[in-house]
N, C-alpha and C positions, 0 to 999 in steps of 0.2 A: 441311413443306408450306405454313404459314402466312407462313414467309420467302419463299417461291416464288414465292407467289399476289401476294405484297407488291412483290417487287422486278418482277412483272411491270407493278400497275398503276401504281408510279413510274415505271415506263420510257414506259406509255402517256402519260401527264399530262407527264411533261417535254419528251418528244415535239410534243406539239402547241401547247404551249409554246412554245418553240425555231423548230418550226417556223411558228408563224404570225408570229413576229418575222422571220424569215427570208425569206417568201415575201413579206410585207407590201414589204420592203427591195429585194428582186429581180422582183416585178413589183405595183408599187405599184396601188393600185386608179385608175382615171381619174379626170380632174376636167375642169371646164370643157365644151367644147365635143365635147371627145374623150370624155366620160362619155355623150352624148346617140347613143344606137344613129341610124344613117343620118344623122345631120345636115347632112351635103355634098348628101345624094342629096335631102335634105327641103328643103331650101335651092334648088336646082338648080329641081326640082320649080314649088317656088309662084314662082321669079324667069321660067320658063318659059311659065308660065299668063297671068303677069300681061304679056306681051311680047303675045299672042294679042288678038286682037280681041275686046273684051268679057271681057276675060280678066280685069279689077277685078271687076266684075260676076259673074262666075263665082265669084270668089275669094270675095267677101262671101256669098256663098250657100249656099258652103260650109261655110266656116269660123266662127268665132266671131272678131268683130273691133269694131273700132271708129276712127274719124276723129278723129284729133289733131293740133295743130301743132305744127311741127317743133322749135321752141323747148324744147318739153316735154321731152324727154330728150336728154341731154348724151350723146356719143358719142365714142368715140374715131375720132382722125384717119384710122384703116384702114376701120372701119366707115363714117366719113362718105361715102370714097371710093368703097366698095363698092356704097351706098347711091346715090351721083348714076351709077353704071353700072349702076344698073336692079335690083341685085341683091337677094334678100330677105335682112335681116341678122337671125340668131339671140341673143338676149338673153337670161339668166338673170335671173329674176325671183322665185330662190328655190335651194333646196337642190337640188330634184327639178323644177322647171316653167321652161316657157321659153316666151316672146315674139317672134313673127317682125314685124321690120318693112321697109314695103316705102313707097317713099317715091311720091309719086301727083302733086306739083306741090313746088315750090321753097317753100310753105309748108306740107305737109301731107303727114301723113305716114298708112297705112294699119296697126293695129296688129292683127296677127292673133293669137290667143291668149289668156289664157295656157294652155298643156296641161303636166298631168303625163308624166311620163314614168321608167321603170326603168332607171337607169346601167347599165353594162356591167358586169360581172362579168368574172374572167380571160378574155381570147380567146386563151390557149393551152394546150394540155394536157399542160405540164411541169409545174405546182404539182401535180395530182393524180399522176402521176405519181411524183416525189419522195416526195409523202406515201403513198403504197401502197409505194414502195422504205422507207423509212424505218420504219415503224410496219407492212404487212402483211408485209412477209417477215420480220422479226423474230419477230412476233408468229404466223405460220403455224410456221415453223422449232421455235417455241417449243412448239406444239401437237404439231407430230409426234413430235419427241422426247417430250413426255411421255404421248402415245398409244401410241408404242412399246412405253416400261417397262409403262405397265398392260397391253398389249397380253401381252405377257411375264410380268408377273405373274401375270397372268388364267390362263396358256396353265399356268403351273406349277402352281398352284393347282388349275387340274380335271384334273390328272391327277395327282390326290393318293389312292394306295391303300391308303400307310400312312406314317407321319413321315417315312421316309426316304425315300420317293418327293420328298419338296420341298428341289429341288436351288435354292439362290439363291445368289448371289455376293452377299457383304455388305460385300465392301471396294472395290467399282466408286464409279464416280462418276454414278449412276445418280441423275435426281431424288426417287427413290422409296427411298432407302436407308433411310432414317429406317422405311420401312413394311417393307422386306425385313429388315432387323434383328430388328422385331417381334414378325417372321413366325419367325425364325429360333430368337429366341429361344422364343416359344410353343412351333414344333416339338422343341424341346429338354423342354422341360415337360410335352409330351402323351407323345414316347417313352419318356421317364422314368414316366410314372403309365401308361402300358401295359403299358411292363415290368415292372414291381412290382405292375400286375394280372395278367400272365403267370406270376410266381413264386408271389402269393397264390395262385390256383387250382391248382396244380401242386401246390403244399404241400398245399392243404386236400383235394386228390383224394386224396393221398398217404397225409395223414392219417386220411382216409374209410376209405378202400381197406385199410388193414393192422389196422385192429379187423374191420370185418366181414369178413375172411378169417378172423379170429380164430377168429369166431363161428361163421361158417358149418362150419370144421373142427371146432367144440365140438360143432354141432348133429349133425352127420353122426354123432362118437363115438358120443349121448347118443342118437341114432337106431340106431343096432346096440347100445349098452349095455342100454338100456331102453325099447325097444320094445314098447309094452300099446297096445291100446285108450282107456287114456285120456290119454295124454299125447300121441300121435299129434296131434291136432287142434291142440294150441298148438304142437307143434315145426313143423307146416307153416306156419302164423300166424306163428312166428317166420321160416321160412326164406322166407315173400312177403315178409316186412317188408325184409327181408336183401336179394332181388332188386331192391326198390322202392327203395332208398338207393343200390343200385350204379346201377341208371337212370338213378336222381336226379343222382350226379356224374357218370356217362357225357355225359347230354344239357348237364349245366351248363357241360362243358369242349367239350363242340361247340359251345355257343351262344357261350362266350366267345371261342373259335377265330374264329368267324363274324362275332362285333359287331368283332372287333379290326382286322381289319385285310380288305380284298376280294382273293380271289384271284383270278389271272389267268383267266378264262372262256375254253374251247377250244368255241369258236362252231363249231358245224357244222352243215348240212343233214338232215335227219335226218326221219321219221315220227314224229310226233308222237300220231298216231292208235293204230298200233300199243305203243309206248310206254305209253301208257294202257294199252291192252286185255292189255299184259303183267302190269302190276300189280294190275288189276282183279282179272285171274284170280287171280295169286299171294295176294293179300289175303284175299280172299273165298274163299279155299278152305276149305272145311267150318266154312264161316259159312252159316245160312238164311235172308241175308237176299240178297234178289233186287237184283244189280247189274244195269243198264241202262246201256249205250253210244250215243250220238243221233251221231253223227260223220260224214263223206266214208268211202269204204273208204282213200284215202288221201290225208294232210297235210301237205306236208313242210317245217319254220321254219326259223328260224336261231336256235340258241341253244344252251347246255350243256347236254349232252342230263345229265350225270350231275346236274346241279341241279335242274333241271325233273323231272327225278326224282324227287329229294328231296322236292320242293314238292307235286310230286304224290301222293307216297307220304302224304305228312302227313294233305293234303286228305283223300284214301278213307279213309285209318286213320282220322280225324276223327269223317266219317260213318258209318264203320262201328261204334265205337262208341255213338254217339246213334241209330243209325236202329231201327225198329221193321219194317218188313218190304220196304221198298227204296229203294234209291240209284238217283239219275239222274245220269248223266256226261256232257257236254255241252260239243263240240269244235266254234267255230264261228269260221270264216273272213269277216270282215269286210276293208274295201277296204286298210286300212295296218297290221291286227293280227291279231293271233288271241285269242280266248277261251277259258277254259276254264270251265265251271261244274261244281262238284259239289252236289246238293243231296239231302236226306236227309227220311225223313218222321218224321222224331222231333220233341220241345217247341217245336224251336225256341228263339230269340234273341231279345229286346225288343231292335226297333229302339234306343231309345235308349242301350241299349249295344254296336250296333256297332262305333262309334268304339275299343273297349277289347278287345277281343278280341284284335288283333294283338299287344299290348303281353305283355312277357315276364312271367312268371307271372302271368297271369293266369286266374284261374276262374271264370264267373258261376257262383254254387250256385244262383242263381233260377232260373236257364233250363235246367241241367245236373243231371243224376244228381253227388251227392256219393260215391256209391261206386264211382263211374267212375276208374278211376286217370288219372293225367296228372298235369304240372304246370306247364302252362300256357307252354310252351315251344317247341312246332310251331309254332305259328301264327307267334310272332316269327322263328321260322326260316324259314317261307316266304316274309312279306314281307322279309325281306333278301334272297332270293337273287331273289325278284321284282326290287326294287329295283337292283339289281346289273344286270340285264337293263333300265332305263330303263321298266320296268313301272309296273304300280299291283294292288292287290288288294284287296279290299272284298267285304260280304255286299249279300244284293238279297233279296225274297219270294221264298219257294219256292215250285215250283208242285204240291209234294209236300206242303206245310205246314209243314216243318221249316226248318232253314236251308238257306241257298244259299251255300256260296262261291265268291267268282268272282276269276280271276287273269288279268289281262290283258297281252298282251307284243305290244310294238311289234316289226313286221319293216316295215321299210323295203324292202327285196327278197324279196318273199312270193313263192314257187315253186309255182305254182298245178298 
């Protein structure tokens, strides 16, 4: 890129170079009489005035002048001519001023002036011309081509779902090769440490999964071998602990599924409302704690309805957990989105630790019951599949006390 930018602004610099030698040579700047804008017509002018009765008279009154004799400046033989046929003669009296004289008697001559004046500049519009041929269509040419590639880049680049989605040609003659190479190579390096996070997890489920089978078959004998009253208590202790590890890699290889790579989302129209009030119900079934619904009777977005599912599943299961005697659920149609809140009358969350909550394992113990199971794993799996939908999700004060989650999804064509 550094060569590019290079050889673009030597092309600029020689250019104008080149060219002001060239334009100098093909329409050279004026001199003389031919430099002075209107000078026939200025000439004409005061040789006109001064033919007029009282026309000296006028002339001086005008003008800036003065009365000198004719001796005084030397002329040439055109000019003297000019001069005894009445005519005003133009004199240079410097780079940029000039001197009209107009002769008044065979000894005296009338000296009008001296005035500045601005030479001509090109009077034709070929120099500009040439130099917008020469220097802008190069240099525009030069722009859209490499607007193009990043235009193309760019295009590859956000519709990047997983390594293999970034299709680039690395042997074109593209200005941007040096960056598609990079790019190429990178994607070689990210597939690689994907895959070998897809094989690590696979192994270590693998490896999870065939001890506690082990176990759980040990537990089950040692549960019909030696079944009392008191060993009941640690074989169930043991058989949570068993369930809690299987969880544990269940959700580990969902969430790994999910950070790795985005799946293709089957956007439909759908109730959003009812959606809710299915899980509501399913969740809270012979739970006491009192769910509440605030919503339209009907919603209907665009979006995976089996994700928003997910996400919502999470959300209730969340609250349902921490709450103390009710959940509020809160489905609100704004002019380009939809919201969703759940909010809960449980401890609550210190704001200051908002910001950490979505992140994967995470557990506040300050704001959370520790003997609450989880591992801090929903939450990052909601904000991905929000994210996924061009969302955002974040808490807010609840008006319950507790926390409030809130998940918000852009619909561009909201179905009112």
């Amino acid at each position: 890129m550094g060569k590019l930018f290079l050889s673009l602004y030597a092309y600029i610099i020689i250019s104008i170079f080149i060219l002001s030698g060239a334009l100098e040579k093909l329409w050279p700047e004026p001199t003389g009489i031919e430099a002075l804008p209107l000078a026939p017509q200025v000439s004409a002018s005061i040789s006109a005035l001064a033919d007029t009765p009282q026309g000296i008279d006028k002339l001086k009154r005008i003008y800036q002048n003065q009365v000198i004799p004719t001796d005084q400046i030397a002329f040439l033989p055109e000019q003297l001519t000019n001069l005894q046929k009445g005519q005003a003669v133009p004199v240079f009296d410097g780079p940029k001023q000039v001197i009209w004289y107009l002769q008044l008697n065979p000894q005296h001559l009338l000296k009008i002036g001296p005035y500045r004046f601005d030479s001509n500049s090109y009077d034709s519009i070929w120099p500009f011309i040439i130099m917008l041929m020469v220097i802008g269509v190069p240099v525009a040419a030069w722009s859209y081509w490499l607007w193009r590639d990043f235009n193309q880049l760019e295009h590859a680049c956000n519709n990047i779902n997983a390594p293999e989605d970034l299709q680039l040609n690395g042997n074109d003659k593209s200005a941007l090769l040096p960056i598609k190479q990079t790019l190429i190579a990178m994607k070689e390096r990210i597939k690689h440490l994907l895959d070998s996070q897809r094989d690590l997890t696979s192994s270590v489920s693998h490896e999870f999964r065939t001890p506690l089978a082990r176990l759980k078959f040990a537990i089950a004998m040692l549960d019909d071998l030696h079944s009392n009253e008191k060993s009941k208590p640690y074989l169930e202790s043991m058989q949570s602990d068993i369930q809690e590890l299987e969880s544990l890699v269940t959700e580990m290889l969902e969430f790994a599924k999910l950070e790795r790579e985005k799946p293709t989302l089957n956007l439909e129209h759908y109730d959003v409302v009812e959606q809710v009030t299915v899980l509501a119900n399913k969740l809270g079934f012979g739970s006491d704690i009192n769910i509440k619904i605030e919503a339209k009777p009907t919603l209907l977005i665009t979006a995976d309805a089996h994700f928003i599912g997910r996400a919502m599943q999470n959300f209730i299961g969340n609250a349902l957990k921490y709450a103390e005697q009710q959940i509020s659920i809160s489905i609100i149609q704004e002019a380009d989105s939809v919201v969703l809140k759940v909010a809960d009358d449980g401890i609550g969350i210190e704001q200051s630790q908002w910001d950490d909550v979505f992140k994967p394992f995470t557990r506040l113990d300050k704001s959370r019951n520790k003997k609450i199971k989880g591992f801090g794993l929903g939450l990052a799996i909601v904000q991905k599949i929000i994210t996924w939908h061009s969302g955002c999700c974040y808490l807010e004060k609840s008006p319950l006390g507790g926390a409030c989650f809130v998940m918000r999804l852009p619909q561009e064509n909201l179905i009112k």
